[in-house]
Structures are given as structure tokens and as C-alpha cells.
N, C-alpha and C positions, 0 to 999 in steps of 0.2 A: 970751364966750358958749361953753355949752357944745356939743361935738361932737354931732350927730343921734343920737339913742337907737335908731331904729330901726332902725338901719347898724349904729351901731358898741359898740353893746351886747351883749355876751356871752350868749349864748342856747346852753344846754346842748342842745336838741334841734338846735338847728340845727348846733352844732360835731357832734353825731354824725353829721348827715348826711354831712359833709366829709369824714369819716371814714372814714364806709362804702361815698363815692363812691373815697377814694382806694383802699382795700382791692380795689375792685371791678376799677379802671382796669389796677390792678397785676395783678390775676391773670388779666382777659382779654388784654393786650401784654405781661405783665414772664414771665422765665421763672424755674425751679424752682434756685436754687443751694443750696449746702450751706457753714453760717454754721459756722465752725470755732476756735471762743474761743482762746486760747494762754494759757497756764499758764507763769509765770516759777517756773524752777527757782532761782536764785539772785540774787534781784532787787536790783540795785545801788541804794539808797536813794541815793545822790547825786543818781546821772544819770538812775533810773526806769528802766535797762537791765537785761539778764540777761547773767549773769556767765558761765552754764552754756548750753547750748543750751536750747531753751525747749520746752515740751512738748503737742502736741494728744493729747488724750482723748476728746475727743468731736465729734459734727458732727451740724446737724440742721436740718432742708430748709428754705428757706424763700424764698417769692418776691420778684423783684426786677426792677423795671421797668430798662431798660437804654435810657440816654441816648441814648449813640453807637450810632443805629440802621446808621450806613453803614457799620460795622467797629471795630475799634481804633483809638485815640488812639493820640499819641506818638509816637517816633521811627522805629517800626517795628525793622526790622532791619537794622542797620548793621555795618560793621566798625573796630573799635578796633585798639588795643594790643595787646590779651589778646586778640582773638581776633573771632568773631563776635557779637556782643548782639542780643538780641530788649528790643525797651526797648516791649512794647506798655502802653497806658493806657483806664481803663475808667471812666466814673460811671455809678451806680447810684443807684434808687430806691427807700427801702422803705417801708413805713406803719410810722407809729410802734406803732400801734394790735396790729398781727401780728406786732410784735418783741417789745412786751411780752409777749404771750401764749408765743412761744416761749422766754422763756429770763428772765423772771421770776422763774421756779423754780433758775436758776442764779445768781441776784443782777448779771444784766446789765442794767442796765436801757437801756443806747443800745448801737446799735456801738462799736466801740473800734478806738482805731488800733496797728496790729501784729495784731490778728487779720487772720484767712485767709476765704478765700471762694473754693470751687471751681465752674468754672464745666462743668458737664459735657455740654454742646456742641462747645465744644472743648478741652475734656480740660485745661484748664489750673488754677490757681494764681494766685488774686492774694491781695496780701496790702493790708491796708487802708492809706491814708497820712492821709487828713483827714476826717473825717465834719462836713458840714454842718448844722448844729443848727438854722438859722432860715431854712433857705430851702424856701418862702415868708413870707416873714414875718410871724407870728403874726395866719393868716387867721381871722376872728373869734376873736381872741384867743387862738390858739390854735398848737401846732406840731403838722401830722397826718402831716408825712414829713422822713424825714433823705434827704438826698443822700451819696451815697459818693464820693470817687475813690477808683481802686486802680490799682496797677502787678502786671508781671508779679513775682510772687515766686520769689526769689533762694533757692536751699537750703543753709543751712548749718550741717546737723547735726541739725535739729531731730527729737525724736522722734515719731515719726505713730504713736498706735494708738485710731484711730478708730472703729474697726467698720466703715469704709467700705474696702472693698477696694479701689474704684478708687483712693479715696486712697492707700490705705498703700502701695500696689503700686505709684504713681508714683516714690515715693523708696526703694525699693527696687532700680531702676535704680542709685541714686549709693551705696548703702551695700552693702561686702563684708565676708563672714564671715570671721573669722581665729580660729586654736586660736593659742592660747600655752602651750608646753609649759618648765615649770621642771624644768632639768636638774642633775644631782648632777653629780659624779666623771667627769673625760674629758680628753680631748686633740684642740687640733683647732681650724680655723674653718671654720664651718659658710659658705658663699657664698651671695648671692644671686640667687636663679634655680636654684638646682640644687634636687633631688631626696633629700627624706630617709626610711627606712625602718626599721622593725622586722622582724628577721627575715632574711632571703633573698630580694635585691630582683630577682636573676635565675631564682629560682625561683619567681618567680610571686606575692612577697610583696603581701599586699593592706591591709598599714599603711602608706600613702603619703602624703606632703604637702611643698608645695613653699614653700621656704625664699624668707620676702618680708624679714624683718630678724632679724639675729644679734647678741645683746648676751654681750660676752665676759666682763664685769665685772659683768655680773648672770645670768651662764647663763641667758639666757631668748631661747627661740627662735620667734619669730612664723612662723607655718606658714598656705598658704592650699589650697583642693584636698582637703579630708584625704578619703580612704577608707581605710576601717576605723575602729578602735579603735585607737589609742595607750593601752599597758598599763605603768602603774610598774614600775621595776624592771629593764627590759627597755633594753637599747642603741639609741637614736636612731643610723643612722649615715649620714653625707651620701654620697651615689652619685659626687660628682667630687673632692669634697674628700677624703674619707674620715675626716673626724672623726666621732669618738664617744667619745658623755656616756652615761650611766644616767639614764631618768626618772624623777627623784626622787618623791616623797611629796608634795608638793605637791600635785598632780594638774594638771589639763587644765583650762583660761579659754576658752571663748568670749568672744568679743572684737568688735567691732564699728568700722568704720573707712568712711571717706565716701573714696569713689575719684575721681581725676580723670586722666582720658587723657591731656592735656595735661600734668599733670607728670611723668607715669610715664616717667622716661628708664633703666628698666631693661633693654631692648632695647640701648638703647644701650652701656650699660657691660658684658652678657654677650655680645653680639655680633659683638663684632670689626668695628663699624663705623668704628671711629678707631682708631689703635693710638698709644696712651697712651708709650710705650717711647719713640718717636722723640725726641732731644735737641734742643737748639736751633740750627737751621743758622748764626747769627747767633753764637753765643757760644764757639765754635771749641772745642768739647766740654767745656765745664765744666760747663754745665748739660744 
């Protein structure tokens, strides 16, 4: 026998209502986030991975009912190996109906997992891990809302130029400028941590920049700090080391590089916090 027609019959006005109720639900409790696609720069056909960091273009607003009304999921904040983790966890709600609308035009038609979503309440970062396609399941035959979980996201590298400043100016925290200067003709190793200039560094020279890595076999000197103009032609010379190159024709690279505190043990080897010199009291001076 067949199933009740009057139940479980597909009725296009009534799936609209469903619809229009879920739209409605979401935008009197759900809040305002910013749906942020990701763009694989070098997409590994194996694995479905990006080879290269991956890249946001664009972000654009969109409402989202939020599950976990009594806070974040997950593990919270804990301490590991490496250090402290923030491992918070979120699901979310959207209507299929206002996703289509917003990003149709970009050939999205569902969320996707590895995209981002900013939550700007609390200023964070999630990045998508599963998106739910059938719950609830096909009420009058129908799917009117995906379900999201997301975690907090992890930064590693990715390009943000979004138009959204809060965004881009989050990871702008992790990312420092660096010139790369290709040098000719010289003598000399340029140190880490010291001070390099053009000019007369006691006279007030204001071509300044400080030495973060020295490549002696490719004369190329990663500089960060710069004031002034570095000019070809002109003597690079280091303030403790006293080497000096000519800046060749090549010119001047901006350069871009993701920082972490945690591994910057540069204090430590300019500092005299350990003195390296000491022998081994155990090997009766041979080593």
C-alpha cells in the first residue's frame, strides 16, 4: 500500500513555506558572519590538497543560525607540546535557499569544506571541516538547511585580500615585511641581528635595515626595519661586522614571510645568553 498522498506528497508551495520559515528563523536568532570561499593555488589532483598556500579573494555576509547557544565546543584551551592550543568548535546553521542566492553567481552552490567563515563577535576564524547535506532529512522531500561544523582555524600562510579589513588585518599580526637586497662585489659576513647601512651610519645615515639572513653563495641579504631607500650602486655596510658588498642592479624584493615567536631563537644566539666557546668538561679538552 501506498504511503498517505496527503503527508508525504511533494507540494511545491508548501516546500516554500519551509523555506521561508527556515530563512525567517535564521535571521531573527542566527547572526551576521562572512562566508570566505578559498581558492587553491596549486591543487594536488591526487589528494584534492593545495600545494601552494591557498588563497581568499573575497568574503560576503551571510546569516547563520549558531547551534552551540552556551559557547564553543571542543576542547577549549589546553596545553600541549608546542605550547598553548585554543581547539574551540562551532555548528552552524544556514538556509540553503540564502546560500544559493549569495554566491550562485560564484558557481558555489553548497558550503564547502576548507572554506573559512569569520565570526565577527568574536573576532575569530573558523574554517569549515563537514558540512551536513541532509539534516533534516528531506522534510517534504526536500533539503532547506545545511548544518556546518567548524573549528578554530589554523594560519598557515594563506593569502587574505578580501576587502574586509578586519579580516586581512588579522593575519597581518603573523605576516612581516622583509627587502631582499642582491649584492655585487665585497668582502665580509654580513651577522644576524646587526645593523646594515648606506652611507654614514654615525652621521645620522637614514638608509637603515636590520640583518634577519645572510646568504654568502648567493650574495643575497634578507633585511627587515628598512628606513630610507637602498640605492644601486651604493656600499651595504654591516655596523659590527663591517662587511661590504655594492648593491648590484638587480634591485630591491619585497618579500613576505609568516613569523612565529616561539621559534625566533635570535636573542638567543646575539645575546650572550649561553656562551657557545665552553668545551666539554667530560672530554678532558679535546672537544
Amino acid at each position: 500500500m501506498a504511503t498517505n498522498p496527503y503527508f508525504r506528497k511533494a507540494v511545491r508551495s508548501e516546500q516554500d513555506l519551509i523555506d521561508d520559515l527556515s530563512v525567517e528563523v535564521i535571521k531573527i536568532h542566527g547572526f551576521d558572519m562572512v562566508y570566505l570561499p578559498r581558492t587553491l593555488v596549486r591543487k594536488d589532483e591526487l589528494f584534492g590538497e593545495d600545494r601552494s598556500p591557498s588563497r581568499f579573494s573575497t568574503g560576503r555576509e551571510i546569516e547563520m543560525l549558531v547551534e552551540s547557544v552556551d559557547g564553543f565546543e571542543g576542547d577549549g584551551e589546553i596545553f600541549s607540546r608546542i605550547g598553548l592550543e585554543i581547539r574551540d568548535n562551532v555548528s552552524l546553521v544556514v538556509s540553503r535557499k540564502r546560500f544559493e542566492q549569495e554566491f550562485s553567481d560564484l558557481g558555489i552552490k553548497t558550503p564547502r569544506e576548507g572554506d573559512l567563515l569569520y565570526f565577527p563577535i568574536s573576532g575569530a576564524i573558523f574554517e569549515i571541516n563537514f558540512v551536513e547535506r541532509e539534516n533534516p532529512f528531506y522534510q517534504l522531500n526536500k533539503i532547506s538547511t545545511y548544518k556546518i561544523t567548524c573549528s578554530l582555524f589554523r594560519y598557515t600562510g594563506e593569502d587574505f585580500e578580501t576587502g574586509w579589513s578586519d579580516i586581512d588585518g588579522i593575519t597581518s599580526d603573523h605576516v612581516q615585511k622583509f627587502t631582499e637586497l642582491v649584492l655585487g662585489s665585497g668582502s665580509g659576513n654580513y651577522r644576524e641581528g646587526e645593523y646594515v647601512y648606506q652611507g654614514s651610519l654615525y652621521a645620522g645615515a637614514t638608509i637603515v635595515g636590520k640583518v634577519e639572513e645572510w646568504s654568502s653563495s648567493t650574495n643575497t641579504l634578507l633585511i627587515s626595519g628598512v628606513t630610507g631607500t637602498f640605492q644601486a650602486g651604493v656600499s651595504v655596510v654591516g655596523n659590527t661586522s663591517n662587511a661590504t658588498y655594492t648593491l648590484g642592479t638587480a634591485g630591491i624584493t619585497n618579500v613576505s614571510a609568516i613569523t612565529d615567536v616561539i621559534t625566533n631563537n635570535l636573542d638567543f644566539e646575539i645575546g650572550n645568553l649561553i656562551d657557545f666557546t665552553d668545551r666539554d668538561p667530560f672530554s678532558e679538552g679535546d672537544l
